[in-house]
Each structure stands twice: as structure tokens, then as C-alpha cells.
C-alpha positions in Angstrom: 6.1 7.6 13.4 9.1 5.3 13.2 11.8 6.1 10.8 13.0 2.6 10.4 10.1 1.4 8.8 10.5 -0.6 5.7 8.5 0.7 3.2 7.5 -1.7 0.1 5.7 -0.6 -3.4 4.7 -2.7 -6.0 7.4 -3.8 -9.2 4.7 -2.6 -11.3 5.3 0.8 -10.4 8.4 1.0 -12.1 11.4 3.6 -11.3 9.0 6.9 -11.2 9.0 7.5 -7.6 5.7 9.3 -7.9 3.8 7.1 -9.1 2.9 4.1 -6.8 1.4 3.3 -3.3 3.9 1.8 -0.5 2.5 0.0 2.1 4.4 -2.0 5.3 4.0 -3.5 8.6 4.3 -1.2 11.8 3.2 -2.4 15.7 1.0 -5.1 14.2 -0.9 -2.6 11.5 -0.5 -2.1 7.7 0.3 0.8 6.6 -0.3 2.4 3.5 0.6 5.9 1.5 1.4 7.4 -1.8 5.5 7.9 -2.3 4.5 11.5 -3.6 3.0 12.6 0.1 4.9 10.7 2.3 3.7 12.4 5.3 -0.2 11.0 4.3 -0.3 7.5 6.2 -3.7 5.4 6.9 -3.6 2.5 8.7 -5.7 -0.8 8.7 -5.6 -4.2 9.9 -3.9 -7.4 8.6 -7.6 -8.8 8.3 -9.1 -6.4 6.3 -5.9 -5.7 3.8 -6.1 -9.4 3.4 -9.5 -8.9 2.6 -8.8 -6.1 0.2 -5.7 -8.4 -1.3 -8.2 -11.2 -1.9 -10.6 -8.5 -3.9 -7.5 -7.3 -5.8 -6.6 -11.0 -6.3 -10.3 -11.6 -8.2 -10.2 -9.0 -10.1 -13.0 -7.0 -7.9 -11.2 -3.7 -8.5 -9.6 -3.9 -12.3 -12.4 -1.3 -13.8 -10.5 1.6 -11.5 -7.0 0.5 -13.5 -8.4 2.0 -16.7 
């Protein structure tokens, strides 16, 4: 994989390194991967992480944020 790919994590995550998920665009696929195994990298479409954004967005997902 690239090493020029920009990388992006949430502002939520604050400065612990460890602790968030990154995701960023690479040949026309989102990736995404935990900053503590970098190496880990799954791959989905634009349509379906917008799908997932959308769910995030509503509030589909809040009861795994406990």
C-alpha cells in the first residue's frame, strides 16, 4: 500500500494516538484502521461508508459508545 496516503481520525479522539480509528481515500476506496495496528487496513466503498455515515448521523449505532 501507498505510503503517501493521508490518513484522517476523528477530533474526538483526542491526542492519545491509540485510541481512535483513521480512515482515508485510496484508488477510489475508503479505507479504514485503528492507529494502534496500522498494518490492519479494510477497505469499503464510498456508497456503503456513506451509508454507514448516514447510520452514525441518526444515531443507529450510539448504544456501542457506552
Amino acid at each position: 500500500m501507498s505510503t503517501d496516503i493521508n490518513w484522517q481520525k476523528s477530533s474526538f479522539s483526542g491526542n492519545e494516538a491509540a485510541q481512535c480509528v483513521e480512515i482515508a481515500e485510496h484508488n477510489g476506496e475508503i479505507l479504514i484502521r485503528e492507529s494502534d495496528a496500522p498494518d490492519t487496513i479494510t477497505t469499503t466503498s464510498h456508497a456503503k461508508f456513506a451509508a454507514f455515515l448516514k447510520g452514525v448521523k441518526a444515531g443507529e449505532f450510539d448504544h456501542f459508545a457506552l
